[in-house]
C-alpha positions as CSV (number, residue, x, y, z in Angstrom):
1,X,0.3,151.9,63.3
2,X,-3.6,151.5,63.6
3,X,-3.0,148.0,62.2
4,X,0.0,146.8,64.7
5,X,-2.1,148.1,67.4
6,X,-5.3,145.7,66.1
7,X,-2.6,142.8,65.8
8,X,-1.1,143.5,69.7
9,X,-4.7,143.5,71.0
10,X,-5.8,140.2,69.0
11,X,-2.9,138.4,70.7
12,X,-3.4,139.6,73.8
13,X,-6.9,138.6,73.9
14,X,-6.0,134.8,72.6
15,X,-4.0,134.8,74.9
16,X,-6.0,135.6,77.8
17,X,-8.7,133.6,76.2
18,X,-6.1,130.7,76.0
19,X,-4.6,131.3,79.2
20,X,-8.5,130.8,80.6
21,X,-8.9,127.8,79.1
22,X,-6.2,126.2,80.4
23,X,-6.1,127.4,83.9
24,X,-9.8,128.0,84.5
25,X,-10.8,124.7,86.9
26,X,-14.6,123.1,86.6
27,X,-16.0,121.1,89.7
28,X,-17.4,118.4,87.5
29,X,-20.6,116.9,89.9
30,X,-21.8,113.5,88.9
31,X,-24.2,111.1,90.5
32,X,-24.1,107.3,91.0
33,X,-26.5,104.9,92.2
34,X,-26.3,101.4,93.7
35,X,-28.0,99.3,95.5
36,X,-24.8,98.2,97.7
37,X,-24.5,101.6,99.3
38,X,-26.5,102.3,102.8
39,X,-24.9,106.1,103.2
40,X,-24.0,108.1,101.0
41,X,-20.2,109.0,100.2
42,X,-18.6,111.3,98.1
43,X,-15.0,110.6,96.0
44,X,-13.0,113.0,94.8
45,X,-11.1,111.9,91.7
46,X,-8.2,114.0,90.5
47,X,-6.1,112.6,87.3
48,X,-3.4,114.3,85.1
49,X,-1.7,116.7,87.1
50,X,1.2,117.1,84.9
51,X,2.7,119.0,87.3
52,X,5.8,121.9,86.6
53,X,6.8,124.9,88.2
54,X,3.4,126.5,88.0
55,X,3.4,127.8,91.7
56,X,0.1,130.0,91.5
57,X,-1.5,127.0,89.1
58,X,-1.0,124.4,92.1
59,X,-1.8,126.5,94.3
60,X,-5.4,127.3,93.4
61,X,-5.9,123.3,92.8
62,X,-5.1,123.0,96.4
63,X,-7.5,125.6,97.1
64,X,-10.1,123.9,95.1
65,X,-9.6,120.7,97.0
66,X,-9.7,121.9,100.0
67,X,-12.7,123.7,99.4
68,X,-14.8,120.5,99.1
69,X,-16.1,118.0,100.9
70,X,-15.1,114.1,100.5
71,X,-14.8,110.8,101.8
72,X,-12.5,109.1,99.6
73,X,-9.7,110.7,96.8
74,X,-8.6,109.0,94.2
75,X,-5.8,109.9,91.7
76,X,-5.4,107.9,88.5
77,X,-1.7,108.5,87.3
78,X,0.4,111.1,85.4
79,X,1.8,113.4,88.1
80,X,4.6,115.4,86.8
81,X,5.6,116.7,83.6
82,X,9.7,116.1,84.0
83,X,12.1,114.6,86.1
84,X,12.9,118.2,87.3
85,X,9.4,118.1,88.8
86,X,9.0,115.6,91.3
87,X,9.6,117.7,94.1
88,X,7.0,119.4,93.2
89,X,4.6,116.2,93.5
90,X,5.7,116.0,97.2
91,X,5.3,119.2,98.0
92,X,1.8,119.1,96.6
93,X,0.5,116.6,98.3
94,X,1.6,117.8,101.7
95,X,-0.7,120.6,100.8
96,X,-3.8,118.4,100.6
97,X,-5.8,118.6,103.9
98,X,-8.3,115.6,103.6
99,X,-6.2,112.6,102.6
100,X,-7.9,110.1,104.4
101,X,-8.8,107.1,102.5
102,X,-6.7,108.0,99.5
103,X,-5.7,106.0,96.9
104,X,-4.0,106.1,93.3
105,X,-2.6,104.2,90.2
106,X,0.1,105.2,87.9
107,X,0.3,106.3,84.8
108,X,2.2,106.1,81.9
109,X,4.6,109.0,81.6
110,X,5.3,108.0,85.5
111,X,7.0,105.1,84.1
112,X,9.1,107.7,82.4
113,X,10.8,109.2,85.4
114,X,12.1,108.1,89.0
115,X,9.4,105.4,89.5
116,X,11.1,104.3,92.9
117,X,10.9,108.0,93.9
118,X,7.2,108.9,93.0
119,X,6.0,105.8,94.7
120,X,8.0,106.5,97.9
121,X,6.6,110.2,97.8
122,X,3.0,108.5,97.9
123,X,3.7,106.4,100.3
124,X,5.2,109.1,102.6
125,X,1.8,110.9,102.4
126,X,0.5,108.6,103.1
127,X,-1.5,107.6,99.7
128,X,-1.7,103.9,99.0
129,X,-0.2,103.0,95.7
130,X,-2.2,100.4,94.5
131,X,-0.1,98.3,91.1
132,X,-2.1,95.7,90.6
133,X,-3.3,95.2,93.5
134,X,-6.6,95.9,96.4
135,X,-8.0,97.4,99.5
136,X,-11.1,96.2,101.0
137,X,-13.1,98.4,103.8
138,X,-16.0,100.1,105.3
139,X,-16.5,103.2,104.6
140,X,-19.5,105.1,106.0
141,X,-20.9,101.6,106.4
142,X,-20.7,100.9,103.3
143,X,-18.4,97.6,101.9
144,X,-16.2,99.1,99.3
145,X,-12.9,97.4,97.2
146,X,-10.8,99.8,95.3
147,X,-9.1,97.9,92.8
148,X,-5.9,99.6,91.4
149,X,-3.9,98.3,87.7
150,X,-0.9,99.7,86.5
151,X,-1.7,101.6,82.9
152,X,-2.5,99.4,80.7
153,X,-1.9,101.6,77.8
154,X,2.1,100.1,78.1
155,X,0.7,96.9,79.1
156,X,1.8,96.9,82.5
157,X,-1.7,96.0,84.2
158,X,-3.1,92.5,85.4
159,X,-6.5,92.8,86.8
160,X,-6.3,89.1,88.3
161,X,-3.8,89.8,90.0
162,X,-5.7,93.0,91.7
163,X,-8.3,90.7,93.1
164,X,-6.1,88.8,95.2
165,X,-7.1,88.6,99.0
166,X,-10.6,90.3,98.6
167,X,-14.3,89.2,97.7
168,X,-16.2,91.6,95.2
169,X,-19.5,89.9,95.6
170,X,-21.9,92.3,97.7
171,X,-19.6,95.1,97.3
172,X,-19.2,98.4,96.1
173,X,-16.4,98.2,93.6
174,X,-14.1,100.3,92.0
175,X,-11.4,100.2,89.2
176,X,-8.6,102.7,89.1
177,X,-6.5,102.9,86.1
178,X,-5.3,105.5,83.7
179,X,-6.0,104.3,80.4
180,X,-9.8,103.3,78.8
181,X,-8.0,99.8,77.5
182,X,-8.3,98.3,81.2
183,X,-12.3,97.7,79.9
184,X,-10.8,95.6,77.0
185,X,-9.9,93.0,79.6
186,X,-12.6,90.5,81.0
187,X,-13.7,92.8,83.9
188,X,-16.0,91.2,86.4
189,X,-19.6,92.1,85.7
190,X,-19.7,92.9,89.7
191,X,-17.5,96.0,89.4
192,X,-19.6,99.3,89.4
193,X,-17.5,101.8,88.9
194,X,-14.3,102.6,86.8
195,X,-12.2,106.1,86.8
196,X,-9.7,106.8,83.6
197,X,-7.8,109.4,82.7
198,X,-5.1,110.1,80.2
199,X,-7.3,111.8,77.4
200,X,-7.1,115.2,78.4
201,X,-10.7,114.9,77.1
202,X,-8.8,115.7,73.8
203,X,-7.3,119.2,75.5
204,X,-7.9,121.1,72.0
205,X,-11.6,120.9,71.7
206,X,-12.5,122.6,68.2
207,X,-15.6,120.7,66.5
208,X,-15.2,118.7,64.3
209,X,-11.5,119.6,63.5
210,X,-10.6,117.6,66.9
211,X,-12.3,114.7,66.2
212,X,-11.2,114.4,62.9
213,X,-7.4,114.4,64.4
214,X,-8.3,112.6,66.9
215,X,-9.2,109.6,65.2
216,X,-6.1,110.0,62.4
217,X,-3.7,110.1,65.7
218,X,-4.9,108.4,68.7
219,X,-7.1,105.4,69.5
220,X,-9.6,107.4,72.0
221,X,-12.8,105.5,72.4
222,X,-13.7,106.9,75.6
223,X,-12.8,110.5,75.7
224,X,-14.4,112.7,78.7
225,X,-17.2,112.5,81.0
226,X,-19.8,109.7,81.9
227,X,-20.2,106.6,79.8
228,X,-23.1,103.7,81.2
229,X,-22.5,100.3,80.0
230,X,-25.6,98.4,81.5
231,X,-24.4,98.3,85.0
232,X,-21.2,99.6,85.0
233,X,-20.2,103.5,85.0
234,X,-17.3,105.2,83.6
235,X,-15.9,108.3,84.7
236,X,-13.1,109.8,81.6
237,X,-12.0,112.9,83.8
238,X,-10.8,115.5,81.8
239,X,-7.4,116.3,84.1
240,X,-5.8,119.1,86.1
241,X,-2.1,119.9,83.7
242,X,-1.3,119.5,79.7
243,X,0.9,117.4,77.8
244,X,3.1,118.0,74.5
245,X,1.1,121.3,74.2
246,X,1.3,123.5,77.2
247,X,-2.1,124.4,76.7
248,X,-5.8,123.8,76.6
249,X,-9.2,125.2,74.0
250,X,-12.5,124.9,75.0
251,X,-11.5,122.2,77.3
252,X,-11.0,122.9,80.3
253,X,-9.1,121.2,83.7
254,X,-11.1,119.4,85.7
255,X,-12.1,118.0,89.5
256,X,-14.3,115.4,89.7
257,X,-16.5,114.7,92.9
258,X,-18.4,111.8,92.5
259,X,-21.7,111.2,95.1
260,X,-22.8,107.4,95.5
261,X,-25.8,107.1,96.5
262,X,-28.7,104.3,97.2
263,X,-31.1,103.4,94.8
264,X,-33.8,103.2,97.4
């Protein structure tokens, strides 16, 4: 008895300790500088929702974002988990108070599911889809072009083709897309900032052992967080749902708010 009791309690507390892990959502604060910014703004990048019929899980991401302060959000593909699901996409971003000056890419499991559907949901929220494609504005004084590829993981991107109608030169520029290969393609060396997703930043974080798998299964050279490559910054955001497994270890879901700032 004394021994059933010990086994109940051990897998109650993994899975509370799991349950954590995968539910438990850090406000991941980073800092960029450039000398093309006057005023500061802050972005709010959100990527991997994965999104099912986790009510109470959505509803505390909403809380989260609408807890903070931005001037720009940015979304960089995967937004559902099914087909089943997509309602739930709309109904999530109606929930999202600040959606000024929002923009996102797609990702590849959207390429899975009602494409047609997803990108009118966006666009009724009023969310710029940007496939291949641009936008060019002020923002806070500040000139800024958003650059937007489809994922590039499935080959579906073309970067030239995003810098139709707009000039990068003395602008603050930005790359959306949802897979690290997009920096395998002759990027201009005016662009300052790129946001990924798609890694999960591994979602099963064990030392050692995930990196070991890692590298036997996927090709992941950029994996989470902030990379520098002379002048160009990466942002690998770690995601807000979970894919294949329904769960996360030592890796938890993330929100990214990004500050640009001057370097003067």
């Amino acid at each position: 008895m004394l021994y059933l009791i010990i086994i109940i309690t051990i897998g109650y507390l993994s899975y509370k300790l799991i349950d954590y892990h995968t539910h438990d959502i850090e406000i991941n604060r980073q800092t960029v500088k450039s000398n093309k910014i006057n005023k500061e703004i802050n972005i709010l990048h959100l990527s991997d929702l994965h999104l099912d019929f986790d009510k109470k899980y959505q509803e505390k991401i909403i809380k989260y974002i609408n807890g903070l302060d931005y001037d720009l959000i940015l979304f960089t593909g995967d937004y559902i988990k099914e087909k089943s699901n997509i309602i739930n996409l709309d109904l999530f971003l109606k929930k999202i108070e600040n959606i000024d000056n929002s923009y996102a890419v797609l990702g590849n499991n959207d390429h899975n599911y009602d494409l047609k559907r997803i990108v009118d949901i966006f666009n009724n929220n009023n969310i710029e889809l940007l496939i291949n494609s641009s936008k060019q504005f002020l923002l806070k004084n500040n000139k800024v072009n958003i650059m937007g590829v489809d994922t590039p993981d499935l080959k579906k991107d073309n970067y030239q083709k995003s810098l139709n109608n707009i000039t990068i030169k003395d602008s603050f520029n930005i790359i959306l897309s949802h897979t690290y290969h997009i920096l395998t393609r002759d990027i201009d060396q005016e662009i300052d900032l790129v946001l990924l997703g798609d890694t999960h930043g591994g979602q099963i974080d064990i030392p050692y052992l995930s990196e070991l798998l890692l590298k036997n299964r996927f090709d992941i050279k950029y994996k989470k967080g902030k990379y520098q490559l002379d002048t160009l910054t990466i942002f690998v955001n770690k995601g807000l749902g979970t894919n294949i497994l329904p769960f996360r270890i030592n890796c938890k879901p993330e929100i990214s708010l990004i500050t640009v700032t001057s370097t003067d």
